[in-house]
Structures are given as structure tokens and as C-alpha cells.
C-alpha positions in Angstrom: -0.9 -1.9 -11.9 -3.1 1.1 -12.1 -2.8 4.0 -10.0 -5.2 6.8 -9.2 -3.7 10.6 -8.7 -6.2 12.9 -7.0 -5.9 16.7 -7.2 -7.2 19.3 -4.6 -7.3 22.3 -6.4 -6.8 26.0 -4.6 -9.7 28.6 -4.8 -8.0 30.5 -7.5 -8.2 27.4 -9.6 -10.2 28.0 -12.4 -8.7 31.2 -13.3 -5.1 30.3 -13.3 -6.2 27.0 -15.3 -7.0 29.3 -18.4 -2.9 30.4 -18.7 -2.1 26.7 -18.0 -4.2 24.5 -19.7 -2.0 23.9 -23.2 1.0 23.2 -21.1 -0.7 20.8 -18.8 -2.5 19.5 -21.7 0.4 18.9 -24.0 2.1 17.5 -21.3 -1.1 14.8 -20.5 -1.0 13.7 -24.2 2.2 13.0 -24.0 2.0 10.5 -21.1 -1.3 9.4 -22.6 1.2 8.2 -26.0 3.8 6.9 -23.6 0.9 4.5 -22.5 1.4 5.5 -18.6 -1.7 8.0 -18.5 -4.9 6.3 -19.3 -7.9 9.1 -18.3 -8.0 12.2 -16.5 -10.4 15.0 -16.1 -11.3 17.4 -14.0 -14.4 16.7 -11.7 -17.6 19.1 -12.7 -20.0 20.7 -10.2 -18.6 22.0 -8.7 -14.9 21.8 -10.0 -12.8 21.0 -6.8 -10.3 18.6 -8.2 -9.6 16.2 -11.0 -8.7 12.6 -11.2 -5.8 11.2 -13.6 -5.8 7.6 -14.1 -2.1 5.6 -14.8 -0.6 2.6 -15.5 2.8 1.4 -14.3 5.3 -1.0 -12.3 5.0 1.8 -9.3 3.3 4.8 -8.1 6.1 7.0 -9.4 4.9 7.0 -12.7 2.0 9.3 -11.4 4.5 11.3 -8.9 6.7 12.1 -11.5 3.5 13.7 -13.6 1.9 15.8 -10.7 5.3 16.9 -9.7 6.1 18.4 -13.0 2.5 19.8 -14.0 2.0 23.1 -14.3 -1.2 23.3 -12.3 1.0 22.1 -9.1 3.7 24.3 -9.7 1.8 27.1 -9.8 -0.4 26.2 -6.7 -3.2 26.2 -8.9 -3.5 22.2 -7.1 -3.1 23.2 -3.4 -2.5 19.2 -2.7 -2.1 15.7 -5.0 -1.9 12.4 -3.5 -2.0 8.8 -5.2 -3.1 5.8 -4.3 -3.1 2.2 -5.7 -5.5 0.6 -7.5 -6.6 -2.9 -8.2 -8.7 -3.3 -10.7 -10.7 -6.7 -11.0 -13.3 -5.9 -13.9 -13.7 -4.6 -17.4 -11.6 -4.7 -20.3 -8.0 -3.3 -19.2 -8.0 -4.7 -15.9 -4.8 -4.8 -14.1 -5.8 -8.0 -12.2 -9.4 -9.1 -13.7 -11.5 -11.8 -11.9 -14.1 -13.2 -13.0 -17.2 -14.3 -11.1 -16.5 -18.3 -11.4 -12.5 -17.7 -10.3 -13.7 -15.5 -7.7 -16.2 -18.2 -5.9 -13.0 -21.4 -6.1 -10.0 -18.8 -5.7 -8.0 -19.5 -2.5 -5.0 -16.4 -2.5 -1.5 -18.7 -2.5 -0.6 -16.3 0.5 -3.6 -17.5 2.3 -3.2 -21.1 1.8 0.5 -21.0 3.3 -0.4 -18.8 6.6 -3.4 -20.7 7.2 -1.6 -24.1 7.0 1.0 -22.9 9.2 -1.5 -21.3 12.0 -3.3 -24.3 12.0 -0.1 -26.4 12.7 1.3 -23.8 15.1 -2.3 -23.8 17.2 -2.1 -28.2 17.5 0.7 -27.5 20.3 4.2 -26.0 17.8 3.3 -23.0 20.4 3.1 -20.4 17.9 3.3 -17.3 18.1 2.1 -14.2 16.7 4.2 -10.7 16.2 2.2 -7.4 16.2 3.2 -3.7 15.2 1.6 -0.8 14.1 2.9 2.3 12.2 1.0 5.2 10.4 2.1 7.2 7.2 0.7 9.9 4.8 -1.1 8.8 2.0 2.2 10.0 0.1 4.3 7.9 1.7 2.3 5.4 2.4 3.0 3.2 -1.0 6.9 3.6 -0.4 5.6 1.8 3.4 3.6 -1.0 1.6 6.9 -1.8 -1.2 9.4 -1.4 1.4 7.7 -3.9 3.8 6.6 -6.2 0.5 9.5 -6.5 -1.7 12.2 -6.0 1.7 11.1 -6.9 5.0 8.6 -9.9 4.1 11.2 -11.8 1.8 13.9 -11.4 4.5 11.4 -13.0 7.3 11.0 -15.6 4.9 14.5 -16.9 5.2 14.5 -16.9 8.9 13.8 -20.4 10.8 11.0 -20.4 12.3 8.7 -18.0 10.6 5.9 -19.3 9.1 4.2 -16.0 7.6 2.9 -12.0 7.5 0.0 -10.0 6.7 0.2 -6.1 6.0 -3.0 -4.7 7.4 -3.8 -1.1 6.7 -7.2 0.9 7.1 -7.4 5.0 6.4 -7.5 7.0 9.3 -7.6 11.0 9.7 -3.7 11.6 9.8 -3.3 9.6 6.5 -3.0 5.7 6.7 -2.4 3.0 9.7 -0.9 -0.4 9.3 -0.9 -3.3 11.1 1.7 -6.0 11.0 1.1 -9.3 11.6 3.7 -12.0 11.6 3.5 -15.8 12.8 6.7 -17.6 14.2 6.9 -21.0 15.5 8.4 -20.0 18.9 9.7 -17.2 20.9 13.4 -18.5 19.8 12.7 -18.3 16.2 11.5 -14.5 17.2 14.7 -14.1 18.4 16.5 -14.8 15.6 14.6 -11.9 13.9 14.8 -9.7 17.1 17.8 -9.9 18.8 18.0 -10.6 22.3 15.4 -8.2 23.1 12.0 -9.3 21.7 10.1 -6.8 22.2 11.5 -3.7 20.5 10.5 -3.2 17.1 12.5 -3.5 14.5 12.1 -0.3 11.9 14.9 -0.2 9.5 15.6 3.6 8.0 13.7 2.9 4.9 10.7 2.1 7.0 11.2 5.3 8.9 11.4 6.9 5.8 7.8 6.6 4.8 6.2 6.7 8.4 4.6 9.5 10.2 4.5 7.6 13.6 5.3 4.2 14.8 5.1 1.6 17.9 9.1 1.5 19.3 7.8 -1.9 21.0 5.6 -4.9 19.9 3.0 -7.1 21.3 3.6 -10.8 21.4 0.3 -13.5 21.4 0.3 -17.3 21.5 -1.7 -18.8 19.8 -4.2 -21.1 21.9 -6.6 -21.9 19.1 -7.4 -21.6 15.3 -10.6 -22.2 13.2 -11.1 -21.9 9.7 -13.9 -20.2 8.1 -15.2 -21.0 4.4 -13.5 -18.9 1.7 
């Protein structure tokens, strides 16, 4: 996967870069022969930041470079973020598509929550889970792995669930998510639940990476289900 790390350099910047540069230079080169840093650069008129490009199993790959670079231990970067990066096209691509797989391409996770709705909305009375939690844009990759790699494959075992989306959109405190998950009943809820529905369950990991989050969740049936064209 490719991962983007943005830097917001401090107003003292430029001149504090001049003492710094070899170090934070050697140090790029390095990571650029280790094959995790691909490109990085400063941005130029004005210079208010840079971008540094990496490639990796995780995000950490790009943590573990800002927090060790000169330039943000000397405040010289008054804030560094990274965020995920899916790249469809050009040579390198993480996950390329091209045009003709893009127009017949059906997502596997799509097919299976799509069949399930439909069944749940011809009288299975399904029903659907909803929760919503926000995070920084630090955090909010250690929020998309835990619920990913964790939560989702431990719903999966569970009778009576029949799928999940992770929704998230950027907002002004860093990053919102939505969960979605689809169950055949209220008793197959309960099996993930407990005997009380509608409190969310967060584990400690979850809390972890979250800023804010709902302490109860909203429960739909489903009355009806149409699919578009995809």
C-alpha cells in the first residue's frame, strides 16, 4: 500500500531547514534504498509543507520516518499526519485498474452484503446495526485496521450476521465513521450484544484510536431493498 505523509511546517521553517537538511536528507535516502520512501519534496510557493510518498504493509512505515526526522524534532514541522493511499493508475500502482476491469468489476465484499440484504428485505426480517465514532487523522488508520483485521472477522463467525461497511468522511475535528452491520434478526444481535442491544460495543483498542464515540446504537429493519447498476 502506499501512504502519503504531510508536513505543516512552523514559520521559522526555512531557516532552521539550512542546519538540517543533510541529516534529514541522509536519512530520506536511506529509506529511499530500503524501498519504503518512494518521493518527497517540499511544496514551492510558497513553501508551507512537503509531501513524502511510502510504500508498506502499514502506515507505520511513514510514522516511524517523521517521528525520527530532524525537521520534527526540532519543530521546524509544527504538525505531520498520514493518510492512506490507493492508487489505481500508472506504473507502480499499489492496486491498478484498468478502464475495462473497472466497467465489469463487482467488489467480492459487495456481492456478499448485497445478496444477503436482498434476502434479509424478502421477509428474514433483517436488520441493520448503526454506530458512529470520530478520530484524528493520526489515529484514524489504527481505527480502520483495528475494526478491519479485528472486529469485522469476529462478526463474521457470529450466526446471524450477514455483513459490515466502514464508512468514513473528513470532518473539522479529524475523521467520522460510520458503522454499518446487517444481522438476520434482533437475536443474532444479541449474540454480538449481550442482553442489552443497544449499547455499543467499543473494545479498548477501539477507544484507543477514537476522539469521540456513540455509547448507544441505532437499530433499522429493513422493509425494502433495490439494487442499482454497478
Amino acid at each position: 500500500m502506499h501512504y502519503l505523509l504531510f508536513y505543516e511546517v512552523a514559520g521559522d521553517y526555512e531557516s532552521k531547514r539550512a542546519t538540517l537538511r543533510s541529516e534529514h536528507l541522509e536519512k530520506a535516502w536511506k529509506a529511499a534504498e530500503r524501498g519504503e520512501l518512494i518521493l518527497a519534496g517540499a511544496l514551492a510557493n510558497p513553501i508551507d509543507g512537503a509531501v513524502l510518498l511510502f510504500k508498506g504493509d502499514s502506515p507505520e512505515v511513514a510514522e516511524r520516518f517523521a517521528k525520527a526526522d530532524p525537521y520534527v524534532r526540532s519543530g521546524a514541522v509544527k504538525r505531520w499526519y498520514v493518510r492512506e493511499w490507493t492508487t489505481v493508475a500508472g506504473e507502480g500502482a499499489a492496486t491498478p485498474i484498468k478502464p475495462h476491469e473497472h466497467a465489469s468489476r463487482t467488489p467480492l465484499a459487495e456481492v456478499s452484503f448485497s445478496a444477503n440484504l436482498t434476502s434479509a428485505s424478502r421477509g428474514l426480517g433483517g436488520i441493520f446495526r448503526i454506530w458512529k465514532g470520530r478520530s484524528s487523522l493520526e489515529k484514524s488508520h489504527d481505527y480502520v485496521r483495528h475494526a478491519t483485521e479485528t472486529v469485522f472477522p469476529e462478526l463474521a463467525s457470529i450466526e446471524g450476521h450477514l455483513g459490515a461497511y466502514l464508512l468514513r468522511r473528513a470532518v473539522d475535528t479529524g475523521i467520522e465513521f460510520l458503522v454499518l452491520t446487517l444481522w438476520d434478526s434482533m437475536e443474532a444481535v444479541r449474540k454480538f450484544a449481550g442482553s442489552e442491544p443497544d449499547k455499543a460495543v467499543v473494545e479498548p483498542a477501539a477507544r484507543a484510536a477514537l476522539t469521540q464515540y456513540d455509547a448507544t446504537v441505532t437499530h433499522f429493519e429493513v422493509v425494502r431493498y433495490s439494487r442499482g447498476r454497478f
